[in-house]
C-alpha positions as CSV (number, residue, x, y, z in Angstrom):
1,X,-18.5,5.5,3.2
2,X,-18.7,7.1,6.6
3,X,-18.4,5.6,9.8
4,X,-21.9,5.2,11.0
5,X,-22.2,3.3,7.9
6,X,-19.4,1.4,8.8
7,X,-20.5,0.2,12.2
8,X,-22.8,-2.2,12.5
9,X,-26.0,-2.2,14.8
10,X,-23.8,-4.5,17.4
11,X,-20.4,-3.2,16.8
12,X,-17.5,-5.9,18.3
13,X,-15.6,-3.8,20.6
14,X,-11.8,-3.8,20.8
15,X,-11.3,-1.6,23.5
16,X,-12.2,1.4,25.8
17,X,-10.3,4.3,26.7
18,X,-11.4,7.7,28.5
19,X,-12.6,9.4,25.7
20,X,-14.1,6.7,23.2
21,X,-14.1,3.6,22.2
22,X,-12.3,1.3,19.4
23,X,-14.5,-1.4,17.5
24,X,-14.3,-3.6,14.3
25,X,-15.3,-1.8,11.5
26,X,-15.2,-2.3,7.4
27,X,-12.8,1.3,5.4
28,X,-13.0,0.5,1.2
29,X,-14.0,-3.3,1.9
30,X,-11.5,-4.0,4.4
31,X,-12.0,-4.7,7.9
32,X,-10.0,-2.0,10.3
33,X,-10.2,-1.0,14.1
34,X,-11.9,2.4,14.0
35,X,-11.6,4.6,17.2
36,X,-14.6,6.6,18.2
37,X,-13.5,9.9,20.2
38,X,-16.5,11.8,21.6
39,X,-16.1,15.1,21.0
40,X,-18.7,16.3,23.7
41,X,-16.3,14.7,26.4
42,X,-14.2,17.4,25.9
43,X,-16.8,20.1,26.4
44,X,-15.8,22.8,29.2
45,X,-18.4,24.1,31.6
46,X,-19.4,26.8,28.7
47,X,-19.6,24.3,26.1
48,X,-17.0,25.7,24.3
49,X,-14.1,22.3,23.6
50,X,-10.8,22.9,26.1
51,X,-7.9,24.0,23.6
52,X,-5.6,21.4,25.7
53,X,-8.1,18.2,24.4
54,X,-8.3,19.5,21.1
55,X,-4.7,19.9,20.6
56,X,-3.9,16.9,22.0
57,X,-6.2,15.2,19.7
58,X,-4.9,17.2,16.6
59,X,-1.4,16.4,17.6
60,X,-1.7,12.6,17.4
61,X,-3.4,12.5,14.4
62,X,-0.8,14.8,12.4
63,X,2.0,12.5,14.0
64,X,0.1,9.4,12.9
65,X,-0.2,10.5,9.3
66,X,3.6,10.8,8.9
67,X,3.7,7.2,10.3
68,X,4.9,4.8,7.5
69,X,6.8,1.9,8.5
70,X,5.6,-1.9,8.7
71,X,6.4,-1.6,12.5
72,X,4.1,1.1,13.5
73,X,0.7,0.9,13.4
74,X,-0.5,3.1,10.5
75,X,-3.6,5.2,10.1
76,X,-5.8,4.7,7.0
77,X,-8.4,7.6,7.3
78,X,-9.9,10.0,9.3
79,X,-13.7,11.2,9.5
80,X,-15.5,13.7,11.6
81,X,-19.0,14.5,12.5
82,X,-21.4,15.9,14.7
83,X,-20.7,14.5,17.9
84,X,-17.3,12.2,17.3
85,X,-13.9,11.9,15.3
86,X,-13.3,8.7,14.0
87,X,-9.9,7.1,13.3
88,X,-9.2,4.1,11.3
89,X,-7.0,2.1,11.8
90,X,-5.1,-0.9,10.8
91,X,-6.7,-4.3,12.6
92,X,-4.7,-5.9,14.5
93,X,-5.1,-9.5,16.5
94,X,-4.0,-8.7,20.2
95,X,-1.9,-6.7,22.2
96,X,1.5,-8.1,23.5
97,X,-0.2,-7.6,27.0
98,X,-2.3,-9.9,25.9
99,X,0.3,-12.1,24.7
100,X,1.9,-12.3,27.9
101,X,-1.3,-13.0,30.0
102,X,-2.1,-15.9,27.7
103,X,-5.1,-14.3,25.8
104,X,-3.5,-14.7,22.8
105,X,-1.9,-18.0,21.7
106,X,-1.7,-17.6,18.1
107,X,1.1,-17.6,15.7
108,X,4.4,-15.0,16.7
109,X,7.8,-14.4,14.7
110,X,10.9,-15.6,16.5
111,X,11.9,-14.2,19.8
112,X,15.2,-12.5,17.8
113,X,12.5,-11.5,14.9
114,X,10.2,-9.8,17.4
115,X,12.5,-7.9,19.5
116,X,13.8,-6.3,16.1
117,X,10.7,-5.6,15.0
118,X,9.8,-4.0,17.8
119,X,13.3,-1.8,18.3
120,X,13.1,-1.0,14.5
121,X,9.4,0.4,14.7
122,X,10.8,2.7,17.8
123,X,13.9,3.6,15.9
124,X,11.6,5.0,13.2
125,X,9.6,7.1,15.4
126,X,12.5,8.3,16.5
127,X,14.4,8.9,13.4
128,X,11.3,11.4,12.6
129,X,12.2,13.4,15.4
130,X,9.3,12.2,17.8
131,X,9.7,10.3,21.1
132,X,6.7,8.0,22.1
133,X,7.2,8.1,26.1
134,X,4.8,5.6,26.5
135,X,6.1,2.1,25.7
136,X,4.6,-0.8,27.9
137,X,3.2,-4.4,26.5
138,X,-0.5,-3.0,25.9
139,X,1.2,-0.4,23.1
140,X,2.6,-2.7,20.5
141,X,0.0,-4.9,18.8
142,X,0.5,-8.2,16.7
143,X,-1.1,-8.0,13.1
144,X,-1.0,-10.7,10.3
145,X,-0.9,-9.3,6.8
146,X,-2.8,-10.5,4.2
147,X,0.3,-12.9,3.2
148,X,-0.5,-14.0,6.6
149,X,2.9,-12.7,8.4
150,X,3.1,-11.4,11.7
151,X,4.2,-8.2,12.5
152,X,4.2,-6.0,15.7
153,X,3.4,-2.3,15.3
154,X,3.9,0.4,17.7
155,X,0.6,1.5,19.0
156,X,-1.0,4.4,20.6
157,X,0.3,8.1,19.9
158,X,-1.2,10.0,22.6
159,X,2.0,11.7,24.5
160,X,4.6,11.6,21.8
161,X,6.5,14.6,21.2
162,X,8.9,16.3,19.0
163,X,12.4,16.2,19.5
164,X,15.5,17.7,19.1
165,X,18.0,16.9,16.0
166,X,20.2,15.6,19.4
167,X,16.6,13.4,20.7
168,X,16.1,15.7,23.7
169,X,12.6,16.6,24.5
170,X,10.8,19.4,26.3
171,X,9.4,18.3,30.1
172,X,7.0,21.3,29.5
173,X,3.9,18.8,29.9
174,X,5.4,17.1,32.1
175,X,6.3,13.9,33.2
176,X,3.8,11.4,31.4
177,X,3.0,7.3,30.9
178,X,3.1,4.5,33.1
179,X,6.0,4.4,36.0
180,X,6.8,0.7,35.7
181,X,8.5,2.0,32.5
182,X,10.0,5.2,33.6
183,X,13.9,5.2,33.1
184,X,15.7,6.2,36.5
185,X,16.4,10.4,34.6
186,X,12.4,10.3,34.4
187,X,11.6,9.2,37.6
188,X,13.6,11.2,39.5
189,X,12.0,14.2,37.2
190,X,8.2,12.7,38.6
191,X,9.3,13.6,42.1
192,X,10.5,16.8,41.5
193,X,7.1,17.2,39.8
194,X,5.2,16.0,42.4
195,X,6.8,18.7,44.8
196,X,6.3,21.7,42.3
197,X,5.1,21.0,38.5
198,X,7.2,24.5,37.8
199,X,10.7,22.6,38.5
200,X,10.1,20.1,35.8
201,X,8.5,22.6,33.2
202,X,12.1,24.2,32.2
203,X,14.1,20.9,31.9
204,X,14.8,18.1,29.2
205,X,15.1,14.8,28.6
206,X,16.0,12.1,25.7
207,X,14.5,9.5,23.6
208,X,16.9,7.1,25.6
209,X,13.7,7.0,28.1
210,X,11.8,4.9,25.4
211,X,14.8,2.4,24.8
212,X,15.0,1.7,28.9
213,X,11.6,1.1,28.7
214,X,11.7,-1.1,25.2
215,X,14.7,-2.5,27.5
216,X,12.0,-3.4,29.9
217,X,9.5,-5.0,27.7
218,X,11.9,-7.3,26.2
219,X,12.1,-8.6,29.3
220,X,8.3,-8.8,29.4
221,X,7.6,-10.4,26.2
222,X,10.5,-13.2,26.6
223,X,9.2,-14.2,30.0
224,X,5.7,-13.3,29.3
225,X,4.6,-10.7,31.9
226,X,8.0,-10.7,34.0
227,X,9.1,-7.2,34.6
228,X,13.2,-7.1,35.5
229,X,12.9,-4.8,38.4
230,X,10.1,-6.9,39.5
231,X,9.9,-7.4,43.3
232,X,8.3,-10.2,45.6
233,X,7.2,-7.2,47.8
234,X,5.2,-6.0,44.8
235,X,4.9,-4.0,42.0
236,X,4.8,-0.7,43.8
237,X,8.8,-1.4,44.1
238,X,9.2,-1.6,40.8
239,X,10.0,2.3,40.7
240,X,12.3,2.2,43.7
241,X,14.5,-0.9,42.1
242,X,14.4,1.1,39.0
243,X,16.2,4.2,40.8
244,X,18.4,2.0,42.8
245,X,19.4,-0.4,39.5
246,X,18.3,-3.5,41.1
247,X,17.4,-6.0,38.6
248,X,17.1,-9.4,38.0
249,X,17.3,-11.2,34.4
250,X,15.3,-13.8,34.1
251,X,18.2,-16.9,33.5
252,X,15.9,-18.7,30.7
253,X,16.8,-15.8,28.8
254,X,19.0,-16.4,25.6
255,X,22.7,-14.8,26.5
256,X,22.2,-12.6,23.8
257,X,19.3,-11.5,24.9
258,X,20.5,-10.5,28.1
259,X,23.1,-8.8,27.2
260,X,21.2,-6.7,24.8
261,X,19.0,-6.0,27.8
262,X,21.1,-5.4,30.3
263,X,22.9,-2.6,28.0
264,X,19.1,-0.7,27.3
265,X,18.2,-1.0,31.3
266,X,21.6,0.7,32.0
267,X,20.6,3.6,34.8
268,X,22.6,6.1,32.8
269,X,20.8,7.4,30.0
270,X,24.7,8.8,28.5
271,X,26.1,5.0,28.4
272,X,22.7,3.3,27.7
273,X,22.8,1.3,24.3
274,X,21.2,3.1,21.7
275,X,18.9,1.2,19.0
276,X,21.3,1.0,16.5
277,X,23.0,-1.0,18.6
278,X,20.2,-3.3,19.8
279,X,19.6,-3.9,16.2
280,X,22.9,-4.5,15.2
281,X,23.3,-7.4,18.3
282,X,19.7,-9.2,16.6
283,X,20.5,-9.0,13.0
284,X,22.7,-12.3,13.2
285,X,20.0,-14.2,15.0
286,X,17.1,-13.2,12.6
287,X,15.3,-15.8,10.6
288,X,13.7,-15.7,7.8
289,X,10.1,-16.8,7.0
């Protein structure tokens, strides 16, 4: 069954992005998110489609079909017509940006059971040799299986890239995602960008920059929407607290917690905790359902 047959006349949409939308759709009987990329967004003046759009596009989808892990949000299918590529997906209940602002109140695992989940999906896609780069509350969705458990899965695979058998990565494309998540190495590589792109183009750096910025969320999800480099001044500070290691733990925070934290938020990427280790502080704290 294609897509068009899959959407109905008033389709219920999830979300919008720059390129297409995602709505509710049915794939073999069950009901999936299925996002619409318009193909003729991506036309250039000659109406030929840019090369840097379409292998961006072909990228993500070739990295989402490796995906296969309960903490990563998995791709069932892919179709393609006329005018738009369609990717199905599994349907998830909210975003933990949602969760956080309070648009979402349904059922979630324990805070230790979370956080695992969430550092085991990451340490996947980075035992595969990809880093995500951009980890931020809006990227890891909660979904309830059909045994009604809830998981969280590691969304959106626009800017990951391969890595290195040591984790480094190529800065060739330059520095990408949202700053309130960038660890102090990438930061400091966004200036040197914003001066001249070419300085950046040669250099490297690690998968470390998605566990500051897991680091980060953690503190998000536990306090719902507080950021630990957070500033009264506002968020536009964030970036410069970030560079200059100021932040503050929110004290309602489990010691545990903190500590496992505090160790991913570390400004250097060489003495940063790793995931193993983040994983290794949670396991005696997880529950079972």
């Amino acid at each position: 069954m294609s897509a068009t047959e899959n959407e109905p006349s008033t389709p219920k949409l999830l979300g919008k992005g720059a390129f297409g939308i995602v709505y509710e759709g049915k794939w073999n009987g069950v009901k999936v998110a299925i996002k619409r990329i318009d193909k003729t967004e991506f036309l250039a003046s000659d109406g030929s489609i840019t090369n840097a759009t379409t292998a961006g596009q072909r990228s993500e989808e070739e990295v989402m079909k490796k995906l296969d892990h309960p903490n990563v949000l998995k791709l069932l299918h892919v179709e393609i017509d006329k005018n738009f590529k369609y990717f199905y997906l599994e349907l998830c209940l909210a975003t933990i940006g949602d969760y956080c602002k309070g648009k979402y109140a349904g059922p979630m695992p324990p805070e230790a059971n979370s956080l695992h989940q969430m550092a085991s999906g990451l340490a996947y896609i980075h035992s595969i040799g990809l880093v995500h780069r951009d980890i931020k509350e809006d990227n890891v969705l909660i979904y309830k299986s059909a045994e009604d458990r809830i998981w969280l899965k590691i969304s959106d695979f626009g800017l990951c890239k391969l890595t290195s058998a040591s984790g480094s990565y190529s800065m060739r494309s330059g520095v990408k995602g949202n700053q309130k998540f960038f660890s102090p190495e990438l930061l400091q590589l966004a200036d040197q960008q914003a001066r001249s792109f070419d300085s950046v183009v040669h250099q490297r750096s690690n998968v470390s920059s998605d566990v500051f910025a897991l680091g980060c969320l953690f503190h998000s999800y536990l306090t719902k929407g507080k950021h630990p480099f957070s500033d009264s001044r506002g968020s536009f500070f964030i970036p410069i607290n970030i560079l200059e290691g100021k932040f503050h733990l929110d004290e309602q925070i489990n010691t545990t917690f903190r500590l496992i934290i505090t160790g991913m938020i570390i400004l250097n990427p060489e003495t940063r905790w790793s995931l193993d280790a983040v994983e290794v502080q949670l396991k005696p704290h997880l529950t079972t359902n």
